[in-house]
N, C-alpha and C positions, 0 to 999 in steps of 0.2 A: 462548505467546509464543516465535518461532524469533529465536534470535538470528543476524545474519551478516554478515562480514567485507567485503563488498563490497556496496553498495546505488547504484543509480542511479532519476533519476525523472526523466523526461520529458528524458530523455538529459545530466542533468547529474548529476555522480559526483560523492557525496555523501562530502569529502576535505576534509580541515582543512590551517590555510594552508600547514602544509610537505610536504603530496601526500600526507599519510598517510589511510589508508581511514576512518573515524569509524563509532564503535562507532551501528550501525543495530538494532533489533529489531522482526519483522514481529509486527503483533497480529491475532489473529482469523485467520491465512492457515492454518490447517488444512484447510480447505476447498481448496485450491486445489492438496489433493493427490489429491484425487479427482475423477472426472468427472461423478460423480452427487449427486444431492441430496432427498428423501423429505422428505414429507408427511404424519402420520401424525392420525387424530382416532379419539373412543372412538365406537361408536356406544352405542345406548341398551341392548342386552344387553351391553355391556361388551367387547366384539370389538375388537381394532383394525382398522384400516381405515388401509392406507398406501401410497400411490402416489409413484412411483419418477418419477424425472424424466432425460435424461442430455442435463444441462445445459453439458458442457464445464469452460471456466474460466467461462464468464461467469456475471454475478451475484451474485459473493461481493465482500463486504464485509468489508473489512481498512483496516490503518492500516502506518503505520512511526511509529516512535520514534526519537528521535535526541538521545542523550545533549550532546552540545555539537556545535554547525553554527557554523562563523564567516556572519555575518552577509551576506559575500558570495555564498555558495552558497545560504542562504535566499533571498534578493532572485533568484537567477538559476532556481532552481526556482520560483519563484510565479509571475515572468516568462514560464518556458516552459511550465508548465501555463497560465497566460490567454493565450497564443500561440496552444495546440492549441485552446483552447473557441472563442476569437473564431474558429477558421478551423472549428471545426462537427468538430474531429477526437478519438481518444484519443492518449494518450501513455504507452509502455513504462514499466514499474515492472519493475526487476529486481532480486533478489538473489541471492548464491551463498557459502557457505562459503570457507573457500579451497581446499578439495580440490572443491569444487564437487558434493560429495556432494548435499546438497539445493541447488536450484536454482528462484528465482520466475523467469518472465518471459512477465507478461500486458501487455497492454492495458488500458488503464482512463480512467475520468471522476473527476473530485473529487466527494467525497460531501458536498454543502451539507447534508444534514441530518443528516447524524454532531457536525457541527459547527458546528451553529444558523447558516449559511451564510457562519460562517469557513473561508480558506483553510487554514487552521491554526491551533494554538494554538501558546503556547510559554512558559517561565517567564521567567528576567532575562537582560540583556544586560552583559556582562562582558569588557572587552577585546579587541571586536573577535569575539564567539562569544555565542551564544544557546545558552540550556539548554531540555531535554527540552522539543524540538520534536515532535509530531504531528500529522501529514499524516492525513488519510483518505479509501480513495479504495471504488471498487467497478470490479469489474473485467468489461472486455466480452469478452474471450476472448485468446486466447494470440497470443503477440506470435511474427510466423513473417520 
């Protein structure tokens, strides 16, 4: 799990109601530091057998985590992720440190079977903020 300081999804920056960034963490996006991805099976003298693939970004399966989201940036990211699906498109998933040392920014679809064809989970609602939201998405290639 990468944690990081600036997260956006489907161009709405994920900022709690006084503009401040909101603690985000990517899950599963280690993949999406590489361009390749391998397949490997045993054969039957015990050999492996493993074929390389160079797959880009696309294809990886990740999530964000989001320690408290006020409930208005929830509502506006669900909104703009069912904007891009009704019109047939993806939508930008970015994150970056603040020295912007690592840096996500793919393309992607919502993953309905991460999330038995929830948009999201999330736990309780408290003052205008929802706790430990997760998104999950899969990603089609690098956002240019």
């Amino acid at each position: 799990m990468s944690r990081f300081a600036q997260v956006t999804i489907a161009a709405v920056e994920l900022k709690d109601l006084s503009g401040l960034w909101v603690r985000a963490d990517f899950i599963d996006a280690e993949a999406l530091r590489g361009d390749t991805a391998a397949a490997s099976q045993i054969a039957l003298d015990h050999t492996v057998h493993t074929q390389w693939s160079a797959r880009g970004k696309a294809g990886v399966r990740f999530g964000v985590r989001v320690a408290q989201l006020p409930v208005s940036k929830l509502d506006a990211v669900v909104e703009a992720i069912e904007a891009a699906i009704q019109n047939g498109e993806g939508f930008a998933v970015t994150g970056s440190d603040m020295n912007e040392v690592d840096l996500i920014d793919v393309l992607a679809m919502r993953d309905d079977q991460a999330l038995g064809g929830k948009p999201y989970t999330r736990g309780s609602f408290s003052s205008g903020y929802v706790s430990d939201v997760t998104f999950r998405f899969i990603s089609t290639g690098v956002n240019s």
